[in-house]
MARVEXLO-305886 format. One record per residue: x, y, z of N, C-alpha, C in turn. Coordinates in nm, 4 decimals. Layout:
<rs>
R;nxx;nyy;nzz;caxx;cayy;cazz;cxx;cyy;czz
R;X;Y;Z;X;Y;Z;X;Y;Z;
...
</rs>
This chain:
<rs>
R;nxx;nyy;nzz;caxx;cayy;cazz;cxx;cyy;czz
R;-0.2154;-1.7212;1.6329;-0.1888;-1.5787;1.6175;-0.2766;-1.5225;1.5050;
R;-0.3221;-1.4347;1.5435;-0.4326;-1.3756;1.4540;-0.3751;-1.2972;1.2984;
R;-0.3470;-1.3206;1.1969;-0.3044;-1.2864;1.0790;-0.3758;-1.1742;1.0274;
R;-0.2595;-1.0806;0.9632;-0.3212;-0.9156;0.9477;-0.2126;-0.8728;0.7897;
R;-0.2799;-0.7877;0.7507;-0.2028;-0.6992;0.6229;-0.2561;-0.5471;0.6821;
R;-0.1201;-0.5040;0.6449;-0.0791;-0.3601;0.6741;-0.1236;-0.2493;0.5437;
R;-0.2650;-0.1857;0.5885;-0.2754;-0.1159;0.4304;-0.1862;0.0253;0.4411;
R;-0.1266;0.0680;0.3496;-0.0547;0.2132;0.3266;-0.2254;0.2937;0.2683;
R;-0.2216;0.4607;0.2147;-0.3201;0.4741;0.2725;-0.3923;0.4747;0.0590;
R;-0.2856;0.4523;0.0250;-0.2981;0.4442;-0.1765;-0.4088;0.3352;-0.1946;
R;-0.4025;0.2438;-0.1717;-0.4777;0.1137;-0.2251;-0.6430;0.1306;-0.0964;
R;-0.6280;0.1943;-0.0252;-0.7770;0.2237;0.0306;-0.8349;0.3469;-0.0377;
R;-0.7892;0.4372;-0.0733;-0.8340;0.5272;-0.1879;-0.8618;0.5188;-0.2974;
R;-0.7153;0.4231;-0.3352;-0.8408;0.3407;-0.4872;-0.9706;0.2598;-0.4662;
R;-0.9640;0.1890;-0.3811;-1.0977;0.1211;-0.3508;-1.2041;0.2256;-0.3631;
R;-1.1536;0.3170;-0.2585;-1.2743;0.3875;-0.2862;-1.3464;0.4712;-0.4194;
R;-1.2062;0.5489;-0.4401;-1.2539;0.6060;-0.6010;-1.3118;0.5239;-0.6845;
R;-1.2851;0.4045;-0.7294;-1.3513;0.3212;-0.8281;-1.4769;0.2452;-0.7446;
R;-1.5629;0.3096;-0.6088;-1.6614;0.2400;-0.5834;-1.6635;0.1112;-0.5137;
R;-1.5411;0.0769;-0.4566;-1.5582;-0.1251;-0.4048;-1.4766;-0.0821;-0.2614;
R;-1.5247;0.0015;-0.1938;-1.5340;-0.0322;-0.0577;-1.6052;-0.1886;-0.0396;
R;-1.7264;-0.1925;-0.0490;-1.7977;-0.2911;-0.0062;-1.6818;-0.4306;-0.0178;
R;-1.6342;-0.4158;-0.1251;-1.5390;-0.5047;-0.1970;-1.4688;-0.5891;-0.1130;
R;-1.3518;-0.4000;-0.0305;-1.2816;-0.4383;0.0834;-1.3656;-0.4616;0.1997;
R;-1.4624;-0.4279;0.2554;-1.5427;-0.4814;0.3739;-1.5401;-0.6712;0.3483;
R;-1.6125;-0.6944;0.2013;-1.6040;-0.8411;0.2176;-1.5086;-0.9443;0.2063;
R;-1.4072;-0.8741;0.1370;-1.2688;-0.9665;0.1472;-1.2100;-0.9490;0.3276;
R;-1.2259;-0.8459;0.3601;-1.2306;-0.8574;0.5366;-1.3183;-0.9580;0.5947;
R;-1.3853;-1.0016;0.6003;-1.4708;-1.0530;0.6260;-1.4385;-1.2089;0.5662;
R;-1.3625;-1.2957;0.4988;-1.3095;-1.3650;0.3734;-1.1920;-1.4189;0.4511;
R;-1.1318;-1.3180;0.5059;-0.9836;-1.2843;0.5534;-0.9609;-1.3499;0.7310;
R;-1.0793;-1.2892;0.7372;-1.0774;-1.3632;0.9022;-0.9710;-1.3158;0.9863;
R;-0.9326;-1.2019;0.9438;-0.7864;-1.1488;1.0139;-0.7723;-0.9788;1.0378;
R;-0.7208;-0.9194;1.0736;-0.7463;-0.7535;1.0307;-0.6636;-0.6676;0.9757;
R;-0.7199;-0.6053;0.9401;-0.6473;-0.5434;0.8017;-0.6246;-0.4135;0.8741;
R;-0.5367;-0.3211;0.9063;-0.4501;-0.2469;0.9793;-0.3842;-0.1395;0.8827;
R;-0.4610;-0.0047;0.9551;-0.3314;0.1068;0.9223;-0.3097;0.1515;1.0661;
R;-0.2016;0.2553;1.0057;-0.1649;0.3551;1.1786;-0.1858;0.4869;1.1294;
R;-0.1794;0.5432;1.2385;-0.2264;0.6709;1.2859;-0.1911;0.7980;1.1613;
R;-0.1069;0.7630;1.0614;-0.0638;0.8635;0.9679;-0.1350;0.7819;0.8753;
R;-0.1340;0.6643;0.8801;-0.2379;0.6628;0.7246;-0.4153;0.7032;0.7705;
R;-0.4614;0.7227;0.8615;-0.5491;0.7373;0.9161;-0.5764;0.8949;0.8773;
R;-0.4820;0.9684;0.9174;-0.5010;1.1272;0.8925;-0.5018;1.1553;0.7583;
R;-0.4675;1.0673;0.6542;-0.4169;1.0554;0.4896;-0.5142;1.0000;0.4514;
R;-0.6079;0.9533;0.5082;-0.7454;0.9164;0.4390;-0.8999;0.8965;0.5025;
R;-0.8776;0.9977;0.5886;-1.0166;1.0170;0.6675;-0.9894;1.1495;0.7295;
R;-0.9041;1.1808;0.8634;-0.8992;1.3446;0.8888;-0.8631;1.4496;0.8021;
R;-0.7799;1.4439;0.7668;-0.7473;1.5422;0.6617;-0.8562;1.5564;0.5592;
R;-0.9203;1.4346;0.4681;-0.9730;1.4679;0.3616;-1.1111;1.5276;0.4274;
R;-1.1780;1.5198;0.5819;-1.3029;1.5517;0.6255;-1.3081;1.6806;0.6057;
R;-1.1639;1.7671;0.6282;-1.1880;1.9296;0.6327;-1.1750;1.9603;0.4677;
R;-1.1608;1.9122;0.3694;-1.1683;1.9049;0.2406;-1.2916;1.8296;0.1916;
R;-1.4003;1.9846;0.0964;-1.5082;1.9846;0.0829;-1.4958;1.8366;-0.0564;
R;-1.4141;1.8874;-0.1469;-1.3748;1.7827;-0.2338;-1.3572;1.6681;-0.2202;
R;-1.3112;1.6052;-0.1079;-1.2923;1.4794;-0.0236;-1.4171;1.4081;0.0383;
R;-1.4992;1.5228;0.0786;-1.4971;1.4908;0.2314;-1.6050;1.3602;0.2336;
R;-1.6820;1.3151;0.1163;-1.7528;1.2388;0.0828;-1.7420;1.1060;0.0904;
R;-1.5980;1.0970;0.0608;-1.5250;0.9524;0.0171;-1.4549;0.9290;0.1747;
R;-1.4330;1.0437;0.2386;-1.3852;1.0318;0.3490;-1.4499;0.9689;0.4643;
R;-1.5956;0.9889;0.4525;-1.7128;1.0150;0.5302;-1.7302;0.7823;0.4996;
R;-1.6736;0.7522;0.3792;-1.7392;0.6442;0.3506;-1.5906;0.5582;0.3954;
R;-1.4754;0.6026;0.3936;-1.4028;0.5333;0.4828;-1.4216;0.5120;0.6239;
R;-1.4687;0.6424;0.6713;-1.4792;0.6511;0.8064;-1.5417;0.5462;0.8447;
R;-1.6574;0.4835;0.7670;-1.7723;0.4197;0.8415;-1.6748;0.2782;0.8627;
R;-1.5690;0.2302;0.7315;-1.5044;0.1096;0.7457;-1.4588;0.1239;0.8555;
R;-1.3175;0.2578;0.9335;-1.2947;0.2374;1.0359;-1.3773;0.2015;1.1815;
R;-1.4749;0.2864;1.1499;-1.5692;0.2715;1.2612;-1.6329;0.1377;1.3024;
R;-1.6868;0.0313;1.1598;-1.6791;-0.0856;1.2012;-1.6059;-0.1905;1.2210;
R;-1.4886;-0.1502;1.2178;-1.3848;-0.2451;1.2943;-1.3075;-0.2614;1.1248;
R;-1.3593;-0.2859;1.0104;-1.3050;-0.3196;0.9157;-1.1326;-0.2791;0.8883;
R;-1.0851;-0.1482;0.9102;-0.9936;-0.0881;0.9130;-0.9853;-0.0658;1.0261;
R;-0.8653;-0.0779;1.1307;-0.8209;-0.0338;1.2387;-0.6832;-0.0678;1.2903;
R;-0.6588;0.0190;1.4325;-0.5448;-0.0007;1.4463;-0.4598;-0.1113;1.5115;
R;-0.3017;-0.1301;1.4643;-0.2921;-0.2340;1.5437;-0.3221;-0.2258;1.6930;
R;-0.3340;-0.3591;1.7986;-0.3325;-0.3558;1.9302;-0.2251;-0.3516;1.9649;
R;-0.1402;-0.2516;1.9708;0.0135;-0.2707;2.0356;0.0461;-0.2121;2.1972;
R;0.1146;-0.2345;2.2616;0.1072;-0.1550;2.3881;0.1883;-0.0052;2.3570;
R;0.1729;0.0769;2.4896;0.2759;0.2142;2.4808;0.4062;0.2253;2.4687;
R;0.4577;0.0995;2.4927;0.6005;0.0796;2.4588;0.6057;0.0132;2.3418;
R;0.5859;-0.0261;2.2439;0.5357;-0.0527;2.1169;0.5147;0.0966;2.0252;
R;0.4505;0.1747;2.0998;0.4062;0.2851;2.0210;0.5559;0.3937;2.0238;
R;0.5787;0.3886;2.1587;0.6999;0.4460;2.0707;0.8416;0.3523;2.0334;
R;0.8373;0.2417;2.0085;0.9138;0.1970;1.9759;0.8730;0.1864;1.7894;
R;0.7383;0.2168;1.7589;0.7302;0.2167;1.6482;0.7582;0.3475;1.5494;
R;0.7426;0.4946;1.6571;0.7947;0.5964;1.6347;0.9573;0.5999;1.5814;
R;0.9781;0.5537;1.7021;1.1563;0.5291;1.6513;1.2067;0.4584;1.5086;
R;1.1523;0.3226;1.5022;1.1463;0.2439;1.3786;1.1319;0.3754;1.2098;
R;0.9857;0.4102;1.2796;0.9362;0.4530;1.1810;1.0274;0.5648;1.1021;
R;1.1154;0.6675;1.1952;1.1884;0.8089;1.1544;1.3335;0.7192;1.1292;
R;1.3209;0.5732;1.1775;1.4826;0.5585;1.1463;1.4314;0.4911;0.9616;
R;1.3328;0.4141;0.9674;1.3038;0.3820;0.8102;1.3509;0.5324;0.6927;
R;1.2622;0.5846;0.7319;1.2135;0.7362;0.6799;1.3895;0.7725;0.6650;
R;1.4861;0.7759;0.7197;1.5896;0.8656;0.7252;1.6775;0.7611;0.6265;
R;1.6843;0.6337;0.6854;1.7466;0.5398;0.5600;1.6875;0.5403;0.4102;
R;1.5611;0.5185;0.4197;1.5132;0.5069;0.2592;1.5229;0.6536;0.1800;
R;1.5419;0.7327;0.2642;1.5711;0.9121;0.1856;1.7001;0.9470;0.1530;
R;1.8013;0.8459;0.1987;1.9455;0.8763;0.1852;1.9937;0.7399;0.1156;
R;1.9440;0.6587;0.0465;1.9658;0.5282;0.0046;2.0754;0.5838;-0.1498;
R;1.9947;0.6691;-0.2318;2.0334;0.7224;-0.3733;2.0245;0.8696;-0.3321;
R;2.1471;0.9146;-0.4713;2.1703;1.0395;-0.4679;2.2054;1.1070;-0.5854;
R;2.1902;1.2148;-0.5621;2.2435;1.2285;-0.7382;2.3749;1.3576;-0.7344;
R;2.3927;1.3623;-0.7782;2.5209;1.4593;-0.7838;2.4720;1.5817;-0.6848;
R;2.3616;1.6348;-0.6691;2.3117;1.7162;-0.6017;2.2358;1.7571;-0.4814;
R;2.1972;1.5891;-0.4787;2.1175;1.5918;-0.3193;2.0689;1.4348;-0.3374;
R;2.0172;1.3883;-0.2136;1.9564;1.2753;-0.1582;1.8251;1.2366;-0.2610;
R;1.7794;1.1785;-0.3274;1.6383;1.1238;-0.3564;1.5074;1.1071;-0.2682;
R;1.3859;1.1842;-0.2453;1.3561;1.1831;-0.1298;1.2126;1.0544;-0.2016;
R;1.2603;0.9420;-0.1259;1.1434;0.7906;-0.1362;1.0473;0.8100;-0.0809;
R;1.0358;0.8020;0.0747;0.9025;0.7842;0.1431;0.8797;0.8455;0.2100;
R;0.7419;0.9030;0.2678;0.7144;1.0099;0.3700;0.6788;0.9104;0.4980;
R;0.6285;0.9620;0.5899;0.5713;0.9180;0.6955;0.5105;0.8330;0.7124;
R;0.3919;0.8463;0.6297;0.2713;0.7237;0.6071;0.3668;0.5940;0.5664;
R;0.4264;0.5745;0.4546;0.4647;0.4779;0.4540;0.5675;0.4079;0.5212;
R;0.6803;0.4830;0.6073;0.7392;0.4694;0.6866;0.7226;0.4015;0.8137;
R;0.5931;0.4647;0.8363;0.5125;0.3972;0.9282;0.4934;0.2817;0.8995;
R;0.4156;0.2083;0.7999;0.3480;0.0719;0.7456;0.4815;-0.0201;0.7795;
R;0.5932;0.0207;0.7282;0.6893;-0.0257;0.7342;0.7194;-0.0779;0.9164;
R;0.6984;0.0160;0.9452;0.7399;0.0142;1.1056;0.6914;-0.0689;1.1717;
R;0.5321;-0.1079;1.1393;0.4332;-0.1469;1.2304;0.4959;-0.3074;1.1665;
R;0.5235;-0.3372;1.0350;0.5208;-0.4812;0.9736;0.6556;-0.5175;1.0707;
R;0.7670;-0.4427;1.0825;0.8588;-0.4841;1.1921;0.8600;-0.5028;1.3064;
R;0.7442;-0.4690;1.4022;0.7803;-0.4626;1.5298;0.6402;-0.5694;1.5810;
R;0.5500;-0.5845;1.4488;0.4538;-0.7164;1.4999;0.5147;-0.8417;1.4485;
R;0.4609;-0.9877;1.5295;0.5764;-1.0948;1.5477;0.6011;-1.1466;1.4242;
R;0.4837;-1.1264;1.3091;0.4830;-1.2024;1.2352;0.5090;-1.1587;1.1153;
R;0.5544;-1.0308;1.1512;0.6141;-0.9271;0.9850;0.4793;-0.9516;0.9084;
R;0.3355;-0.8736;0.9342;0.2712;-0.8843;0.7965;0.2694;-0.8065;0.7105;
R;0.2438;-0.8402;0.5966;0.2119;-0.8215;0.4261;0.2040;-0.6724;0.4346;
R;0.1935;-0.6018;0.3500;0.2284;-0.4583;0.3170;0.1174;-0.4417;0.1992;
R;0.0314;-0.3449;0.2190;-0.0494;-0.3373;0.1069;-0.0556;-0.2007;0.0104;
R;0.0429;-0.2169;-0.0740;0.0870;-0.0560;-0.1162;0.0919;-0.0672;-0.2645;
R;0.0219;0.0926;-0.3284;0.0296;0.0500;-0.4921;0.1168;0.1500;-0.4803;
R;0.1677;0.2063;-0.4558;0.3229;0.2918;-0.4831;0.4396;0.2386;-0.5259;
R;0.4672;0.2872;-0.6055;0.5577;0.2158;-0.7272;0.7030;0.1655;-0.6543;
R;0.7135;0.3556;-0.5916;0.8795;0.3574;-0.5384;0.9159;0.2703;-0.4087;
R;0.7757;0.2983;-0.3353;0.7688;0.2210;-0.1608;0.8167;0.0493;-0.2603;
R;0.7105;-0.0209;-0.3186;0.7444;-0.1455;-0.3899;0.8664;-0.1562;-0.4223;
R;0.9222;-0.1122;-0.4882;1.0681;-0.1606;-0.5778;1.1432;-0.1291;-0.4649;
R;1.1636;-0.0326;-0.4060;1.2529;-0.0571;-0.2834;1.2578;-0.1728;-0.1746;
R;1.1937;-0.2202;-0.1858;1.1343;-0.3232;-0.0414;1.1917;-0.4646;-0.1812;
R;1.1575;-0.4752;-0.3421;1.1460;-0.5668;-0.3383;1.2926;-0.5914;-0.4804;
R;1.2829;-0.4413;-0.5418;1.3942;-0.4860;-0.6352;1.4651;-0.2989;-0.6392;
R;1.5631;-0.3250;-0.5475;1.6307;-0.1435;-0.5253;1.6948;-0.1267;-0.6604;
R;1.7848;-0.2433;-0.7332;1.8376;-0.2234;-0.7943;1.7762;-0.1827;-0.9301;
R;1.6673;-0.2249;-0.9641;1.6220;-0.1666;-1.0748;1.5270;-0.0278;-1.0241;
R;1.4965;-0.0179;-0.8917;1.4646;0.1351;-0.8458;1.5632;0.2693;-0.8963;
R;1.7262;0.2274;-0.8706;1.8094;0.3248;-0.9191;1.8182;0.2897;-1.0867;
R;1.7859;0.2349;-1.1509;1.7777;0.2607;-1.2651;1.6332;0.3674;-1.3250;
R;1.5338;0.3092;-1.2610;1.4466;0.4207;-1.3150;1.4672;0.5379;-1.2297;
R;1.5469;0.5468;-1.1440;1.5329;0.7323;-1.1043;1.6383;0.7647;-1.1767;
R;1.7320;0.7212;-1.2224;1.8089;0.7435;-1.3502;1.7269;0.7950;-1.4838;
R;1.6043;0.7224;-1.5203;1.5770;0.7552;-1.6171;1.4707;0.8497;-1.5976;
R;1.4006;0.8641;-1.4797;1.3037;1.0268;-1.4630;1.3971;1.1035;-1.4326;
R;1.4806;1.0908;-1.3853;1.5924;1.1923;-1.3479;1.6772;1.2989;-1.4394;
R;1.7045;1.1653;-1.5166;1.7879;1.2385;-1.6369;1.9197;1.2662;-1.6008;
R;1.9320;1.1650;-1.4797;2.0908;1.1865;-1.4324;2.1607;1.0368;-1.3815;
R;2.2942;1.0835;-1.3451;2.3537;0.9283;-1.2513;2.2647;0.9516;-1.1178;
R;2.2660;0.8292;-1.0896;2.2427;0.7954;-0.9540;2.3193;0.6718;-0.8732;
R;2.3649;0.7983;-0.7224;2.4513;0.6491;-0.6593;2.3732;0.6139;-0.5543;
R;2.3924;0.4576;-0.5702;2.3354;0.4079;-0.4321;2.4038;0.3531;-0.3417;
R;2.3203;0.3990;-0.1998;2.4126;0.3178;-0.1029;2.3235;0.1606;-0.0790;
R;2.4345;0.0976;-0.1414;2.3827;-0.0780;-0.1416;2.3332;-0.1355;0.0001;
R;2.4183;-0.0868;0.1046;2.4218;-0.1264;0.1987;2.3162;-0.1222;0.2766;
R;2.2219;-0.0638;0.2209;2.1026;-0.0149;0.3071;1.9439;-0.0944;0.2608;
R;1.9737;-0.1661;0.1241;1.9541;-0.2486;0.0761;1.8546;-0.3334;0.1556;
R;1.8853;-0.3944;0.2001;1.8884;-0.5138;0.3451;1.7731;-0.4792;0.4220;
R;1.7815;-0.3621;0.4566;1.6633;-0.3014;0.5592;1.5556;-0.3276;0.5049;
R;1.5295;-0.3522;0.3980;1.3903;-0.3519;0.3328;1.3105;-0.4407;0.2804;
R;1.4285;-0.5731;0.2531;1.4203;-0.6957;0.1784;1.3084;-0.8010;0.2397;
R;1.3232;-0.7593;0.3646;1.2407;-0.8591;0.4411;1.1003;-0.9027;0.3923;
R;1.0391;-0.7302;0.3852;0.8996;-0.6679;0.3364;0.8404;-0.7398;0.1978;
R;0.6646;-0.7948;0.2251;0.6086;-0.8937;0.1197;0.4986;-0.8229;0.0932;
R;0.5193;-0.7465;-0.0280;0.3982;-0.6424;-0.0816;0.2474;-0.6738;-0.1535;
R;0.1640;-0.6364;-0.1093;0.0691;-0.6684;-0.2147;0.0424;-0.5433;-0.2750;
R;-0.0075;-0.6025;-0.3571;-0.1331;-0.4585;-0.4488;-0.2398;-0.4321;-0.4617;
R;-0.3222;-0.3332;-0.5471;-0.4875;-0.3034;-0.4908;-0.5277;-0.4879;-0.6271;
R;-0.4432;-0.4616;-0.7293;-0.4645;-0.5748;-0.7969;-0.4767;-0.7134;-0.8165;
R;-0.3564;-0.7934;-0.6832;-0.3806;-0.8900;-0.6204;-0.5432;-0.8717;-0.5026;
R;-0.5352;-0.7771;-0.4857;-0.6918;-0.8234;-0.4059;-0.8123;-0.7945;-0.5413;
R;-0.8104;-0.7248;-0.5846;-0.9271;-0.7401;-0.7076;-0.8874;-0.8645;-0.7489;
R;-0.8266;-0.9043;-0.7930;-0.8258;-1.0986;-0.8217;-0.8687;-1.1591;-0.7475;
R;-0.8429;-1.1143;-0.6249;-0.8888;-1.2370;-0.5005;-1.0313;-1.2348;-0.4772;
R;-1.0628;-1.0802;-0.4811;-1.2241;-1.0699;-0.4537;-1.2979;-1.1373;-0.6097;
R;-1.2414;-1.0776;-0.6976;-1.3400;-1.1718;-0.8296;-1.3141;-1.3437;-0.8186;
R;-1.2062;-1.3739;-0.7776;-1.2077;-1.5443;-0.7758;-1.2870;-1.5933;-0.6550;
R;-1.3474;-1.5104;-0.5659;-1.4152;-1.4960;-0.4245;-1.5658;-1.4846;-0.4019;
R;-1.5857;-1.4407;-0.6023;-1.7163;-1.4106;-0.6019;-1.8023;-1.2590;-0.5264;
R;-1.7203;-1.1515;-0.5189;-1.7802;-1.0792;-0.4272;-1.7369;-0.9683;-0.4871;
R;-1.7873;-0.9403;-0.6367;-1.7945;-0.8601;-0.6609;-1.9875;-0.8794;-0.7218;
R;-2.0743;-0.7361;-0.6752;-2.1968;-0.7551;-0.6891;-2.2010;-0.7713;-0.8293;
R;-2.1512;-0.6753;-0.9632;-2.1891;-0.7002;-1.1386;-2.0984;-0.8284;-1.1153;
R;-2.1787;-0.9110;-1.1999;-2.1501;-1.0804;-1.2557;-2.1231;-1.0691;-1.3793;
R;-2.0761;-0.9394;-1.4674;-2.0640;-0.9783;-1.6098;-1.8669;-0.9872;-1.5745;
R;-1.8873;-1.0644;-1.7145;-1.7811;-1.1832;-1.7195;-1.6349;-1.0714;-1.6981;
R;-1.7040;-0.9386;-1.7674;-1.5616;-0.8621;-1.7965;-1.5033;-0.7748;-1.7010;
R;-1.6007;-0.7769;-1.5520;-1.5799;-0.6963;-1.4496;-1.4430;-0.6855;-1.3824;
R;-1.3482;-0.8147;-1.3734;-1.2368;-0.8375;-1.3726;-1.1514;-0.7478;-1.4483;
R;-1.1667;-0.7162;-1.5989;-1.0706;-0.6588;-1.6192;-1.1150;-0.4677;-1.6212;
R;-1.2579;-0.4672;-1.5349;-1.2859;-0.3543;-1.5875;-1.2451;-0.2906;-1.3871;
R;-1.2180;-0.3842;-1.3437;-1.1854;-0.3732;-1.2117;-1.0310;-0.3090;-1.1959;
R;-0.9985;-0.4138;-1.2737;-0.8066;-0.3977;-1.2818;-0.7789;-0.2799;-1.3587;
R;-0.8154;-0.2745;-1.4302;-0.7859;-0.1321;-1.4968;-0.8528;-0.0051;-1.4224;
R;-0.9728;0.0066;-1.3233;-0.9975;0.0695;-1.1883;-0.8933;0.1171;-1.1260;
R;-0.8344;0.0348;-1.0920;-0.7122;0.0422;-0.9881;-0.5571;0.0755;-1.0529;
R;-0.5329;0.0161;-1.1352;-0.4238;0.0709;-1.2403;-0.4377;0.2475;-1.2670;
R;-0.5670;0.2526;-1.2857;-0.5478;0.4122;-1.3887;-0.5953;0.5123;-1.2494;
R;-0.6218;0.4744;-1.0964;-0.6405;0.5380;-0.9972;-0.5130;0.5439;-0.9078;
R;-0.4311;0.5119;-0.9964;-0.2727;0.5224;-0.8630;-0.1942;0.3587;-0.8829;
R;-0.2712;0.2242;-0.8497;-0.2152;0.0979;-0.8538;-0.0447;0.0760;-0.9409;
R;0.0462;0.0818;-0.9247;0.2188;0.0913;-0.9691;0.1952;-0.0766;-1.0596;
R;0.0823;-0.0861;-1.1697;0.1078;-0.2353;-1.2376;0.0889;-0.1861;-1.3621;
R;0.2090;-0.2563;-1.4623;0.1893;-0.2628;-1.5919;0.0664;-0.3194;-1.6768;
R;0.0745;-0.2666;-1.8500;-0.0133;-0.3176;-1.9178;0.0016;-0.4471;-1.9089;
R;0.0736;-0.5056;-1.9239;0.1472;-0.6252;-1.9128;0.0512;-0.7299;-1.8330;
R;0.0961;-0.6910;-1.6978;0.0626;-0.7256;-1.5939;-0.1175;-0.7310;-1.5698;
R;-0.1705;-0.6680;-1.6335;-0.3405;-0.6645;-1.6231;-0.3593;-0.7572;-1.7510;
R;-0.2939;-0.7469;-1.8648;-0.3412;-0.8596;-1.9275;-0.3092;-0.9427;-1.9244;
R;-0.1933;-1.0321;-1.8651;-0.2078;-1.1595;-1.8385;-0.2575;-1.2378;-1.7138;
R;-0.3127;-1.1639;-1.6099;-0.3977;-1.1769;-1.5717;-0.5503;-1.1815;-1.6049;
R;-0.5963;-1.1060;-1.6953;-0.6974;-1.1549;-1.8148;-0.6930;-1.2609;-1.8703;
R;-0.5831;-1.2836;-1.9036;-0.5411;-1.3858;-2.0376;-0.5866;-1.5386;-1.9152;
R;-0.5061;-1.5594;-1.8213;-0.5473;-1.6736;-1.7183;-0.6710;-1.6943;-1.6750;
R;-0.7278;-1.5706;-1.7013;-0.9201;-1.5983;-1.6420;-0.9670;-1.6583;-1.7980;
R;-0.8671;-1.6515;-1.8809;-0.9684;-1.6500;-2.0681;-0.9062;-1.8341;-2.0868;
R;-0.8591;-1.8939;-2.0129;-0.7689;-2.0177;-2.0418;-0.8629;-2.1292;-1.9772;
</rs>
């Protein structure tokens, strides 16, 4: 069975802003497997940004990944497609009603990621999730400390419904940061100076990536050992 990661559309935008498309072309290529969005992360980082003069550059340089196969969609049949529709608005309606606050629902995920979600459920092998979004992450991997920090941006209680919990647990996330590790331990990044690693990680951190200071330097600290 051919092995795939599901990108959301955050961690292909950082690639691009900090310059390492090529990056992701060669860890594709590394991977031997395909790396997959759907049709809403598609409009979230190539149609939409084409009619946006500000965009339309970076858009123009994704496009070419989709176009060569690098990014594309899954092969699913028409009964698949809307069975992933369904998935997708029933994710979307659970993860928006999970926490609440005295005043209304917490609204988590839109579409795009709803989707990612959808597609990792209904292919056989549940793959990997590739998302630097903080909230999509902690939900899928730790809810309970999710309602603590919307407690603390909030500035209020928050209740959760536990029960809903479950739906999400399954899900095995990566980040734009686990693949900048993989591509520098891979050799495929073109600058060879020693510090590109951390000048990579901090790329992706300060362009959207949901990872602590913490977290980038001891990953430094293991390349310095």
């Amino acid at each position: 069975m051919t092995k795939s990661l599901i990108f959301d559309a955050g961690p292909i935008i950082n690639f691009a802003m900090n310059g390492m498309l090529y990056v992701l072309e060669d860890l594709h290529k590394e991977f031997k497997g395909d790396f997959l969005i759907t049709k809403e992360v598609k409009k979230e980082i190539i149609d939409r940004p084409l009619e946006i003069s500000r965009f339309e550059l970076q858009a123009f340089q994704i496009k070419e990944l989709f176009n060569k196969g690098v990014i594309k969609y899954a092969d699913i049949s028409p009964g698949q497609v809307e069975e992933l529709k369904k998935v997708r608005d029933e994710f979307t309606r659970i993860a928006n009603s999970t926490f609440k606050t005295k005043k209304k629902y917490v609204h988590l995920i839109d579409k795009g990621e709803a989707a990612a979600l959808a597609l990792s459920s209904i292919l056989p092998d549940n793959p990997p999730l590739v998302v630097d979004e903080r909230t999509t992450r902690m939900l899928c991997e730790n809810p309970i400390n999710l309602k603590k920090l919307l407690e603390k941006k909030m500035h209020t209680s928050v209740k959760a419904h536990a029960e809903n919990y479950s739906r999400f647990d399954k899900f095995k996330i990566i980040r734009s940061t686990e693949l900048v590790y993989l591509a520098y331990k891979k050799g495929l990044f073109k600058i060879k100076d020693p510090r590109i690693l951390e000048a990579a990680l901090y790329g992706v951190k300060f362009k959207g990536c949901s990872v602590s200071e913490k977290e980038v330097r001891d990953v430094i600290g293991w390349e310095k050992k």
